[in-house]
N, C-alpha and C positions, 0 to 999 in steps of 0.2 A: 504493500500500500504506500509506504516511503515513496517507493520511485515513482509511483504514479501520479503523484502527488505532485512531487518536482518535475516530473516529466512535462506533465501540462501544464504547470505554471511557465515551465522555460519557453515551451510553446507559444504561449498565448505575448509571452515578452517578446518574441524571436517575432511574431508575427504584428505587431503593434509597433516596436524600434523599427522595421523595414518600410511598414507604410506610414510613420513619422512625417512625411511631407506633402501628404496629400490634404491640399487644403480643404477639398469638401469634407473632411471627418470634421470641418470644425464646427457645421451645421448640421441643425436637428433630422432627423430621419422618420422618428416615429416614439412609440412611449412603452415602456415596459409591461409587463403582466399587473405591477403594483401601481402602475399608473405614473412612473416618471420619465423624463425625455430620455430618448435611445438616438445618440448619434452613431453615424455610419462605422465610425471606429469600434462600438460596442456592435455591431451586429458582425463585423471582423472577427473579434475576439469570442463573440459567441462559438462565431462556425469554427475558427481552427481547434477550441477545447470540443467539439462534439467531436469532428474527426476524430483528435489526434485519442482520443479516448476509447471511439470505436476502432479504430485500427490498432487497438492496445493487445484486443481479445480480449479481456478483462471482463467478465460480469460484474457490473455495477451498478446502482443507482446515481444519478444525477439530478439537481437541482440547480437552476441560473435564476440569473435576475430577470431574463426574456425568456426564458423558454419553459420555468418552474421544472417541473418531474416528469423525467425519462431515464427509463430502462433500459442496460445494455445487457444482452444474454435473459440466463433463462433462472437463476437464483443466485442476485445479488447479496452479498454480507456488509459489503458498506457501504451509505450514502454519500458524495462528493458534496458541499453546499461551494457554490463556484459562486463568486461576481468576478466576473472575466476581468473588468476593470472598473473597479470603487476611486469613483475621481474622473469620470469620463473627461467633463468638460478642462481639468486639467492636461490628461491623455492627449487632447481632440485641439491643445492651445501647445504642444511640446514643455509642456511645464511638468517641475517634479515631484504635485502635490496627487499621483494616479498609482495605485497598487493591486497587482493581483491579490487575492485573499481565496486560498481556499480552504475550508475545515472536510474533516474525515470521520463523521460517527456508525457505529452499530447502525444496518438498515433496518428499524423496524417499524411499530405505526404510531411512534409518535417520538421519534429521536429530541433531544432538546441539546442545549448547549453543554451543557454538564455531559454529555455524554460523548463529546470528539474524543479522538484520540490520539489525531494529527492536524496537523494547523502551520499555513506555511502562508508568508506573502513576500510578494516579489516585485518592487519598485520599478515600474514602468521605463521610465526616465533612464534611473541608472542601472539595473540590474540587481542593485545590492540588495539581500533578501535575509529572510530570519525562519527559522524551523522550530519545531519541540514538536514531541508526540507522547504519551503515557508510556513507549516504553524504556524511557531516558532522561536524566535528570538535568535541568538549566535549557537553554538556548542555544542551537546553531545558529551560525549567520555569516554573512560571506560579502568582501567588496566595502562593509562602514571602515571610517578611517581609525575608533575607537573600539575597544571592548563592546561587546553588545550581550548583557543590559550594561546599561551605566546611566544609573537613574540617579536624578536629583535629588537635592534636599529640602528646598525652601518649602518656607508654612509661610510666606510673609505672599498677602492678598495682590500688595503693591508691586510686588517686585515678582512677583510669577510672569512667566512666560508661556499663553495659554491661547488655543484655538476653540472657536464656539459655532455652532450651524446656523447658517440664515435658509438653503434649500428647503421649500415646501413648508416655512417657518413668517408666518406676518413678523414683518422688520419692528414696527411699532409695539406688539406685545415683546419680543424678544430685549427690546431695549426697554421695554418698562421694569422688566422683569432682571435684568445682568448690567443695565446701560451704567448704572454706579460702581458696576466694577472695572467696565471700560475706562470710563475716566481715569479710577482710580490707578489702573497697572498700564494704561498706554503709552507714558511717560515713562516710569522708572522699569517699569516691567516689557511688555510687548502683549499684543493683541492682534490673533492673526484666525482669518476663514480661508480654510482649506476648501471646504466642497468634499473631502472624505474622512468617511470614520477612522479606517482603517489607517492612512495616510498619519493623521493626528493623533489617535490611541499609539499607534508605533514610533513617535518623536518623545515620548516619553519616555519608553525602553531603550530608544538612544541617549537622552538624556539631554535634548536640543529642545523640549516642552517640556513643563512642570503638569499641565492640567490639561484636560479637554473634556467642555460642556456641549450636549441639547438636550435641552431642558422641553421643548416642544410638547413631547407624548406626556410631561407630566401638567405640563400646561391646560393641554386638553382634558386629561382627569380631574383635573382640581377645579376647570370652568370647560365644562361642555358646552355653555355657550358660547365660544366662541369657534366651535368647530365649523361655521361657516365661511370664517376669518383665511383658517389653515385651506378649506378646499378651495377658498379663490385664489389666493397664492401658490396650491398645489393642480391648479385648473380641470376642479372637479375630484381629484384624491386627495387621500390624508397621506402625505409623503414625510411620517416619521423613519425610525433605525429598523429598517429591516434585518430580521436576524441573518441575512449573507453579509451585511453591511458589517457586521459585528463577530460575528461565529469566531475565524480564524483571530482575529486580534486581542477578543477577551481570553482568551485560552493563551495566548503568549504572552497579554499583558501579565495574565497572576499567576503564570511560571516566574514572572521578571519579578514580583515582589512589590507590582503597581496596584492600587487599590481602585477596584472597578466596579462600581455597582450599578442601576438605575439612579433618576433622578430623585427617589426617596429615600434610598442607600439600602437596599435590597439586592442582593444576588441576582444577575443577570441568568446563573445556568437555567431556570428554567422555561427561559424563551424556548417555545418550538421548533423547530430548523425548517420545518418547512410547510409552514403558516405565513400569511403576509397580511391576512385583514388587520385592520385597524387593534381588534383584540390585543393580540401578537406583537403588535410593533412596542417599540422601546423607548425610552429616554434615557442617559448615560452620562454619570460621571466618572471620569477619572484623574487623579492626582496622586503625582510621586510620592506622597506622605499621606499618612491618615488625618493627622492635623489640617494639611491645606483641605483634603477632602470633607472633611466634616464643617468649614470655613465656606466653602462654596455652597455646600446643601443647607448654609443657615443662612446663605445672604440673599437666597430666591427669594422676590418678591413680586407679590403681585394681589 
């Protein structure tokens, strides 16, 4: 399952680095199974991970962000959860905020995060990529200039260095709700939107981010009125953390000693893997310390 794992990640890089200059990937194409933009680059990366998967021979389950579940052979043991690429509109600009992510669980009818057992992503841009699976202890990783993890220390609000989601998120609730922390760490700290989960949970484990908020799905829990807000901005869906957005990266983060949970600080493992209604989706905090972490879940406001 290792190699299969890398195998298609390297794929899916080998074929996205090659058509890196095609300028139509920059524009929209169409929308995913959960209702967000699909540019031409992610319908790329779709197709090379289906091949390169069926010409593996390999009995498997699969799950993507466009295509949801399909079955390779005739009894599969593990499920794949793929987003070919988490960070399209990065991918689709040559920028190096775009990562493969894929996780590896037990196939059965109702797999959840808690239960991968391999987990690997792979940096678009550069190649450089990060591994772990249950049956190994710590982090591989390949191509960082540093040790990987080499997580942060700070608990100080001001001085973190932290990325937060606007995608499928009203800009005006998201700054009602974090906008007093912007202020406060833009200055001494840094404040940066990536456009991926994965991309942003993984800067931590390098130790180049201290934090990364979306507060979104808890948003909508705690004021379902406003879930009219989220589908006009999401044109028609509710475009929170889908669990492929998340799978492979909460499983590396808290092998790394990164403290990840929801927006209420609850355990992520028992997100579904392969659910995407509104139910299922997520909010997520993470931060290099428990101190900042519990610092960010007290400052939500709204």
């Amino acid at each position: 399952m290792r190699a299969l794992v890398q195998g298609v990640a390297d794929r899916i890089w080998r074929a996205v680095r090659d058509d890196r200059t095609t300028r139509a990937g920059r524009y929209l194409e169409g929308t995913t199974a959960g209702g967000d933009a699909e540019f031409p680059v992610d319908v790329l990366a779709e197709r090379v991970a289906w091949e390169y998967l069926v010409a593996s021979g390999e009995s498997v389950a699969v799950y993507t962000e466009s295509e949801g579940l399909r079955v390779i052979g005739d009894d599969p043991r593990y499920v794949l959860v793929i987003d070919p690429i988490d960070g399209t509109r990065g991918a689709a600009a040559d920028l190096e905020m775009a990562c493969v992510s894929i996780a590896a669980a037990r196939y059965g009818p109702a797999p959840s995060i808690a239960d991968i057992e391999y987990a690997m992503l792979k940096e678009i841009k550069t190649g450089n990529w990060m591994y772990a699976d249950v049956h190994s202890d710590g982090i591989e990783s390949g191509g960082y200039p540093d040790p990987v993890p080499s997580v942060g220390k700070t608990d100080d609000l001001e001085r973190m260095f932290w990325s937060l989601e606007f995608n499928g998120h009203p800009a005006r609730l998201m700054l009602d709700a974090y906008g007093h922390l912007v202020d406060a760490s833009a200055n001494r700290g840094g404040v940066y939107v990536f456009n991926s989960a994965s991309f942003s949970i993984s800067r931590i484990i390098t130790g180049q981010m201290d934090a990364y908020v979306d507060i979104g799905n808890r948003l909508l829990r705690d004021r379902p009125e406003t879930e009219a807000d989220f589908r006009r901005v999401g044109h028609g869906s509710i475009l929170h953390l889908f669990p492929y957005d998340i799978a492979a990266s909460v499983f590396l983060t808290e092998r790394a000693g990164v403290v990840i949970t929801d927006a209420y600080g609850a355990p992520l493992g028992d997100t579904l893997l392969l659910e995407i209604d509104p139910g299922n989706q997520r909010s997520c905090i993470a931060a290099c310390t428990p101190r900042l972490h519990e610092a960010l879940i007290s400052e939500i406001r709204w």
